[in-house]
VEXDREN-2710 file (C-alpha; in Angstrom, 1 decimal):
% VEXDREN-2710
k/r/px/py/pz
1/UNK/6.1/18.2/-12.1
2/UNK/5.2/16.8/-8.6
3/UNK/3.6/19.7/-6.4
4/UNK/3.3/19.0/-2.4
5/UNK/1.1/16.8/-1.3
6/UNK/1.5/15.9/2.3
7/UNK/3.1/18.2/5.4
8/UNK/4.6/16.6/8.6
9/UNK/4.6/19.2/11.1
10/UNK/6.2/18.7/14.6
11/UNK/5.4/21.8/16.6
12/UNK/5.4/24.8/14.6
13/UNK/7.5/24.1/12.0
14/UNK/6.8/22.0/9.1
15/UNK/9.8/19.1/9.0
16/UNK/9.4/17.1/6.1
17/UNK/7.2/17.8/2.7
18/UNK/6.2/15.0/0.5
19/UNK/5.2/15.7/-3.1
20/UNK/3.2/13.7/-5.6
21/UNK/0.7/13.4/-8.1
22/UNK/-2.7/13.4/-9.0
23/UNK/-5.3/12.2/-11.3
24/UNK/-8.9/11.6/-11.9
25/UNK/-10.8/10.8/-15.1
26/UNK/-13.9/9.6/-15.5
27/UNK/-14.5/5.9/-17.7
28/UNK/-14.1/7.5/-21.3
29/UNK/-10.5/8.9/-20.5
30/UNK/-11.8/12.5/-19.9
31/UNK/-9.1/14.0/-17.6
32/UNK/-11.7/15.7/-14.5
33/UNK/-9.3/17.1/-11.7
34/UNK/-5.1/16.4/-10.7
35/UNK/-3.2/18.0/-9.0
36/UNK/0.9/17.6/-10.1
37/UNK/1.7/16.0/-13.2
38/UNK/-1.4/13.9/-14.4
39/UNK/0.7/11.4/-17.0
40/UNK/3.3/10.7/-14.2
41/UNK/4.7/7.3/-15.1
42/UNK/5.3/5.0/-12.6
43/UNK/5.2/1.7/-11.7
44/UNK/1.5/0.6/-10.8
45/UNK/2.6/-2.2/-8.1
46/UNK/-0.2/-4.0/-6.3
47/UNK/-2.4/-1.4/-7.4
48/UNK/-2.9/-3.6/-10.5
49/UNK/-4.5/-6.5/-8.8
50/UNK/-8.0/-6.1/-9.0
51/UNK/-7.5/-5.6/-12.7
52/UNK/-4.9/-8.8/-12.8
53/UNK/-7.3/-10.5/-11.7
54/UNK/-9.8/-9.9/-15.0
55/UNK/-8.1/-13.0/-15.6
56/UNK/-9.3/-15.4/-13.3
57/UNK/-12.8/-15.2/-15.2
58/UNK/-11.3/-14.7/-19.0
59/UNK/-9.2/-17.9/-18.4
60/UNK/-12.5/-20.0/-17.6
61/UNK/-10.8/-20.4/-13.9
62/UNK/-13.8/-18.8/-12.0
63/UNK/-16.3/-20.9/-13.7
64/UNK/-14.2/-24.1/-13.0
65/UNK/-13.6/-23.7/-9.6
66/UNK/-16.4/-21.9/-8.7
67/UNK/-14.2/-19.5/-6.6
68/UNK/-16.2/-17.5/-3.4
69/UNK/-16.2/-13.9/-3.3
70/UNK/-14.3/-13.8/-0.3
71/UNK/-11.7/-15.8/-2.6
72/UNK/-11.4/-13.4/-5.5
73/UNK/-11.8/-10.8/-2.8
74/UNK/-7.8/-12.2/-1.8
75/UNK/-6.9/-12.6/-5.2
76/UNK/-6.9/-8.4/-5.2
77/UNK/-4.9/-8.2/-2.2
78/UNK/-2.2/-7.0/-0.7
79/UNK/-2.7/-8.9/2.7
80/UNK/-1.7/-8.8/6.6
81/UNK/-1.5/-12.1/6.2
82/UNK/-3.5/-13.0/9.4
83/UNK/-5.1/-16.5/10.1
84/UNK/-8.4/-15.4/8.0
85/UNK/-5.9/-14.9/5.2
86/UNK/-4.0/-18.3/5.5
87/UNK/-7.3/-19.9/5.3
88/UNK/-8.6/-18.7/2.6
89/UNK/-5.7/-19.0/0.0
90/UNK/-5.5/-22.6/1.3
91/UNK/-9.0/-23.1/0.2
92/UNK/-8.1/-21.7/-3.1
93/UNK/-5.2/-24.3/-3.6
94/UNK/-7.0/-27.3/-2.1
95/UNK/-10.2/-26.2/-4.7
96/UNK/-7.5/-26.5/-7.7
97/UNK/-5.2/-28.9/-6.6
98/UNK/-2.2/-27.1/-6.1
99/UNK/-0.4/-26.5/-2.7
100/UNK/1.9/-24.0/-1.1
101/UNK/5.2/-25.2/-2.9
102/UNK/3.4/-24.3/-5.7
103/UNK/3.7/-20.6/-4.9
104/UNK/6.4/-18.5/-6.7
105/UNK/5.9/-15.2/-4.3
106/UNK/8.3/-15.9/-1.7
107/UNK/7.4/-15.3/2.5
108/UNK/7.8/-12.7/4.4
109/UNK/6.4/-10.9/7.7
110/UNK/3.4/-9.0/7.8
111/UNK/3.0/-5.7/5.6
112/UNK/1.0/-4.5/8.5
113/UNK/4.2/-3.3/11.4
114/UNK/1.9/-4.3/14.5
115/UNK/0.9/-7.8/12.8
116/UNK/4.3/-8.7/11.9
117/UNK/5.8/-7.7/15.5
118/UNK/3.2/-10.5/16.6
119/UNK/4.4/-13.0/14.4
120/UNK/7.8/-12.5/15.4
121/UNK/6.9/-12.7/19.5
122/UNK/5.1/-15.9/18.7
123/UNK/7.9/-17.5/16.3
124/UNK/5.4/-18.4/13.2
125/UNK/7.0/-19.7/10.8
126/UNK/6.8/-17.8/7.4
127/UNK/5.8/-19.5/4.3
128/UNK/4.8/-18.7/0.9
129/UNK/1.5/-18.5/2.0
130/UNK/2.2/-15.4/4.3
131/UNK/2.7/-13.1/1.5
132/UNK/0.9/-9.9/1.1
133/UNK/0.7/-11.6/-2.8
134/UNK/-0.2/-15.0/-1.8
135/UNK/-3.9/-14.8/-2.9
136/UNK/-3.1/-13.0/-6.5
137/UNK/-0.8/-16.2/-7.0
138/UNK/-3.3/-18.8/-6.6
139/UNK/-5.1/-17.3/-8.9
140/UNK/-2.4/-16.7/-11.8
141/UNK/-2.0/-20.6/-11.1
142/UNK/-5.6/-21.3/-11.2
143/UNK/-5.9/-19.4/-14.5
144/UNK/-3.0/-21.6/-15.6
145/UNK/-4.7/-24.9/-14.7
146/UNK/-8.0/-23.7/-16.4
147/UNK/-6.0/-22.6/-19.7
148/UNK/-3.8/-26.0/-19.8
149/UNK/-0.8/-24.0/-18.8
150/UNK/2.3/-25.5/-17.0
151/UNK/2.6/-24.0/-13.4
152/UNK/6.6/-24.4/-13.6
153/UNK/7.6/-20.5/-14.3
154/UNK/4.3/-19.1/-14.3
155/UNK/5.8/-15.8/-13.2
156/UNK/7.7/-15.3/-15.7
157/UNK/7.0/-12.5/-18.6
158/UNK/7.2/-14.8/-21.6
159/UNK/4.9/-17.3/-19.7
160/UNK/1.4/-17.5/-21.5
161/UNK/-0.5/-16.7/-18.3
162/UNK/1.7/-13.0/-18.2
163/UNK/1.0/-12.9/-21.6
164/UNK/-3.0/-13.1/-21.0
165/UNK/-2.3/-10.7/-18.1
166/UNK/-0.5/-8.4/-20.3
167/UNK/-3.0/-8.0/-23.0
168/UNK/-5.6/-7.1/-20.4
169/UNK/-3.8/-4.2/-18.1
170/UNK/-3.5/-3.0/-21.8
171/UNK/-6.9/-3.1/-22.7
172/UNK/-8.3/-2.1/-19.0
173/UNK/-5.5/0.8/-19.0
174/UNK/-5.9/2.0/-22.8
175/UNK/-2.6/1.7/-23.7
176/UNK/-0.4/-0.3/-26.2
177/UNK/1.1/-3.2/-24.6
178/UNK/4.5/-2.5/-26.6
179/UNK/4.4/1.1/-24.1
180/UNK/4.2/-0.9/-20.5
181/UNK/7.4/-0.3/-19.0
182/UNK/7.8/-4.1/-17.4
183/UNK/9.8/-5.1/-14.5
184/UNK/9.9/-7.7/-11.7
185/UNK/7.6/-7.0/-8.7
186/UNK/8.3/-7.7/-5.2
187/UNK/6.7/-10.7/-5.1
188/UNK/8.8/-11.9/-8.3
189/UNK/5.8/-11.6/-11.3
190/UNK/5.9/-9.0/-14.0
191/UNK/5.3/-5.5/-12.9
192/UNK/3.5/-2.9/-15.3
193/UNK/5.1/1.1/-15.7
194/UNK/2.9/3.8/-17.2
195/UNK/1.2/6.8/-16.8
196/UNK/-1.1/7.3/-13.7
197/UNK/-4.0/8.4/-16.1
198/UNK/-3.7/5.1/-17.4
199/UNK/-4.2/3.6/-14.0
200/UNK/-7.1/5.9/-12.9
201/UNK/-9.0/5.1/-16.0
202/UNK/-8.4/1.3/-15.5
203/UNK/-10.1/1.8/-12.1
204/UNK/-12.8/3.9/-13.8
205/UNK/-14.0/1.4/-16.4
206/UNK/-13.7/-1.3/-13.9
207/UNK/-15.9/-0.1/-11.5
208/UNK/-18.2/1.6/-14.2
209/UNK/-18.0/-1.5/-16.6
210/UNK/-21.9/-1.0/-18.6
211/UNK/-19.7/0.0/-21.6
212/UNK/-17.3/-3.2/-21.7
213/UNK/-17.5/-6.1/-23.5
214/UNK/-19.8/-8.8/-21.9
215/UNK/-17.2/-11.1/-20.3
216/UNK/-14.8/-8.2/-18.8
217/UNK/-18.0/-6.6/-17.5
218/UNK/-19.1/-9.6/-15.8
219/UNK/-15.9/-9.8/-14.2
220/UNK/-15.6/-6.3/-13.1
221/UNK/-18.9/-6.4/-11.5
222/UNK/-17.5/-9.4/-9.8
223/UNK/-14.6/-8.2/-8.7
224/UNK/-16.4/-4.9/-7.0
225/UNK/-18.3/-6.8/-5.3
226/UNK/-16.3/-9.5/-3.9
227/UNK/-13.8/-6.7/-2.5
228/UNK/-16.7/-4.6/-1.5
229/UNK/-18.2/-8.0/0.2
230/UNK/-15.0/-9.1/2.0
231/UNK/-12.9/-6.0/2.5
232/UNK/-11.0/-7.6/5.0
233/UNK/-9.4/-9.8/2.8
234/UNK/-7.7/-6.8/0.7
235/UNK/-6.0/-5.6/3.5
236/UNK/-6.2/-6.8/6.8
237/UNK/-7.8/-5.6/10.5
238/UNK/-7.4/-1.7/10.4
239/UNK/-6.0/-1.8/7.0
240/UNK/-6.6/1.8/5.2
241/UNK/-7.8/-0.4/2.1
242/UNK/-10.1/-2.3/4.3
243/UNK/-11.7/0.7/6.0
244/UNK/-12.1/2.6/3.1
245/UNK/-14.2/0.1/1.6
246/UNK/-16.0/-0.8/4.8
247/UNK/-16.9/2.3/5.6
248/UNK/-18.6/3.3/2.2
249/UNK/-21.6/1.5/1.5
250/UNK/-20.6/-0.4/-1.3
251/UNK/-19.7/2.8/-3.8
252/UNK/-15.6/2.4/-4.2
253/UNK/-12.7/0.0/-4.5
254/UNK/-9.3/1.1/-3.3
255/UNK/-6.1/-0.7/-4.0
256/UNK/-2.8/0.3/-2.5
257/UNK/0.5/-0.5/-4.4
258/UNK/4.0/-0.5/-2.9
259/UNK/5.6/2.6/-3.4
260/UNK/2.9/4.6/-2.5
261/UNK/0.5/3.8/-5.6
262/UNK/-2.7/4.2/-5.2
263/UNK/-5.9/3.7/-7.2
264/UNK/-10.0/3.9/-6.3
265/UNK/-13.1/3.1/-8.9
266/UNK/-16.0/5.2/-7.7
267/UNK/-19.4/3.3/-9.1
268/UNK/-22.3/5.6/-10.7
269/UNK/-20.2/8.6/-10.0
270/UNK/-17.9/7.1/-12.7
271/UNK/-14.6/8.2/-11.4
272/UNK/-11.3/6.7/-11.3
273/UNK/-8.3/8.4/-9.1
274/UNK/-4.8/7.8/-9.4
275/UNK/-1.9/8.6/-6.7
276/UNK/1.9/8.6/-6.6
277/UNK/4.0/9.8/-3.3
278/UNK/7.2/10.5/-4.9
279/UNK/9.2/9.4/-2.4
280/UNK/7.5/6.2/-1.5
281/UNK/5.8/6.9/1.4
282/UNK/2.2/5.1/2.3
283/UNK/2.3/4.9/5.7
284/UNK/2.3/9.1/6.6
285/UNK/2.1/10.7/3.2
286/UNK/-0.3/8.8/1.3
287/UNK/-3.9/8.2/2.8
288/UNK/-4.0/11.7/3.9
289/UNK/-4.0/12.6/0.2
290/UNK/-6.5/9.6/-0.5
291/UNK/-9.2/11.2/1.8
292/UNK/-8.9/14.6/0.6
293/UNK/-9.5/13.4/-2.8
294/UNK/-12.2/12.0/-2.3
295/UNK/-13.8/14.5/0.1
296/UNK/-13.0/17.5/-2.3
297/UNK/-14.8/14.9/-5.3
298/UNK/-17.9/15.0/-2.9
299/UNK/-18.0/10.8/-2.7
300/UNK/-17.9/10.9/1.4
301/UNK/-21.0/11.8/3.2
302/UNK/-20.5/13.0/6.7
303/UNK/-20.5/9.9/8.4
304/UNK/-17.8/8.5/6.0
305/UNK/-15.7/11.5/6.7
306/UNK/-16.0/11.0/10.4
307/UNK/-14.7/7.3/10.0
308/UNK/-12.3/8.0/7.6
309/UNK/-10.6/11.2/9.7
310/UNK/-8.0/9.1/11.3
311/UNK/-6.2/8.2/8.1
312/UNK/-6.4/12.5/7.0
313/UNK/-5.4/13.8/9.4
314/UNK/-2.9/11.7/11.3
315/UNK/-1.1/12.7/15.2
316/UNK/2.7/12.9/15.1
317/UNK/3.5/11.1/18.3
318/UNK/7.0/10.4/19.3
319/UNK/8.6/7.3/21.3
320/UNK/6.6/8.0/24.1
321/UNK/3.0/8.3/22.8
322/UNK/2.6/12.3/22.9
323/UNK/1.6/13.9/20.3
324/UNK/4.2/16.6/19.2
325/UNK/2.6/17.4/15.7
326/UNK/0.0/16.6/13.0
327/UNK/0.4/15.0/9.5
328/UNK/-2.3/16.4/6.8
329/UNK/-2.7/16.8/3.5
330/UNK/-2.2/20.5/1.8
331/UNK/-2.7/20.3/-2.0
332/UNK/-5.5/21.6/-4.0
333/UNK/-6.7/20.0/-7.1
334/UNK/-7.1/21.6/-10.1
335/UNK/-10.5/21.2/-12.4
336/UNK/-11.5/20.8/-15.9
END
């Protein structure tokens, strides 16, 4: 079951205890460390993007449109939405001829609390285009335009596009399509439930990919390297997903999901870690538990550790701005 992950204390008492899981395997599904319940199934959320988007380059739509890095960098995202954003999921649309009405994921404010207050002070108006999912759309339609598929619907389950999609979170993940739990996702596309192993592995092979077939390996090298070149575009300014892979040289890809999912692909080290907050939580519980993950794995050197401090160990200010406690993580993980 769950064990306890994160505490928030406020003085001397501990006030609120979030639990969750833990897993990391390594690219041929060898279980390493966890700490909780390893096989916790979940849904995977917009942890599944950089793996989604495996697609873009199986459907010929890379090679078409000769997409950027920084534009399959977006395509993984789950994004503030700033003006760096905007621009660059227009791009995508203008390169294949499709335009914001086109997009099936709805508006919304920022994901990011300070950016979102900003955009409500200075009365933007929210399109499609302002969704965290904006960037992993284009690029389901730009697979669809590649493959001859109508855009009408495209995020739909029994749409052919899904169906592609389908087929490779089950060979990326290891399991048997007829065993993804499927559901509708925020943003209003299929949404894939299984086992957190399943997810870590995913991350594992993609970031470790010598072992995959030619044209999955080709796009998993791409993909680590677009996010790795244009981190900013995953998340946004300050974004935990952005820092994490801006402060690391190049060796990881992180991916948050809603719901407190999160996945990271450690190249040469050939790890893959999953983690679910059982109660949701990202913003307190869930980067704490990141960090010491990957400090107790040995990936962070000292000056990564120093960067990364502020998301694992986190001050518990109230309304005022004093700090009246400290949020940390307190699980140990277990080894095989």
């Amino acid at each position: 079951m769950s064990v306890e992950l994160t505490f928030v204390w406020r003085g001397e008492l501990i006030e609120s205890i979030h639990r969750g899981d833990v897993v990391v395997v390594n690219s041929k599904g060898k279980i390493l460390a966890y700490a909780g319940d390893p096989f916790k199934v979940t849904y995977i959320r917009s942890s599944a993007k950089p793996i989604q988007a495996i697609n873009v380059f199986l459907s010929g739509a890379y090679g078409k449109f000769n997409f950027s890095d920084d534009e399959m960098s977006i395509m993984c995202a789950s994004h503030f939405g700033e003006d760096f954003h905007i621009k660059t999921v227009k791009n995508i649309l203008n390169k294949i001829g499709a335009s914001e009405k086109d997009l099936l994921c709805g508006g919304g404010y920022s994901i990011n609390r300070e950016y979102a207050l900003k955009q409500a002070r200075e009365n933007i108006t929210i399109t499609p285009l302002h969704s965290d999912c904006s960037g992993k759309h284009a690029g389901i339609i730009a697979s669809c335009i590649a493959k001859g598929y109508g855009i009408k619907d495209y995020n739909k389950p029994n749409h052919p596009v899904q169906r592609d999609i389908l087929k490779i979170i089950s060979k990326m993940c290891e399991i048997d399509k007829d065993k993804i739990i499927l559901g509708i996702d925020g943003c209003s596309v299929p949404v894939f439930g299984m086992p957190i192993y399943n997810l870590a592995l995913a991350f594992a092979k993609l970031s470790n990919p010598k072992d995959l077939e030619d044209d999955i390996k080709f796009a998993s090298e791409n993909i680590f390297r677009a996010m790795n070149t244009f981190p900013e575009m995953v998340a946004g300014t300050g974004g935990f997903c952005t820092e994490l892979m801006k402060n690391t040289k190049g060796k990881l890809i992180g991916k948050l999901g809603a719901e407190a999912v999160y996945a990271v692909g450690v190249k040469d080290l050939d790890i893959g870690i999953a983690v679910k907050i059982e109660d949701g939580n990202f913003s307190r519980a869930l980067y704490p538990v990141v960090v010491e993950v990957l400090e107790r794995l040995n990936v962070l050197d000292e000056d990564e550790k120093e960067k990364l401090k502020k998301f694992k160990i986190i001050d518990n200010k109230n309304s005022v701005g004093d700090i009246v406690g400290v949020i940390k993580p307190v699980f140990t993980l277990k080894y095989l």
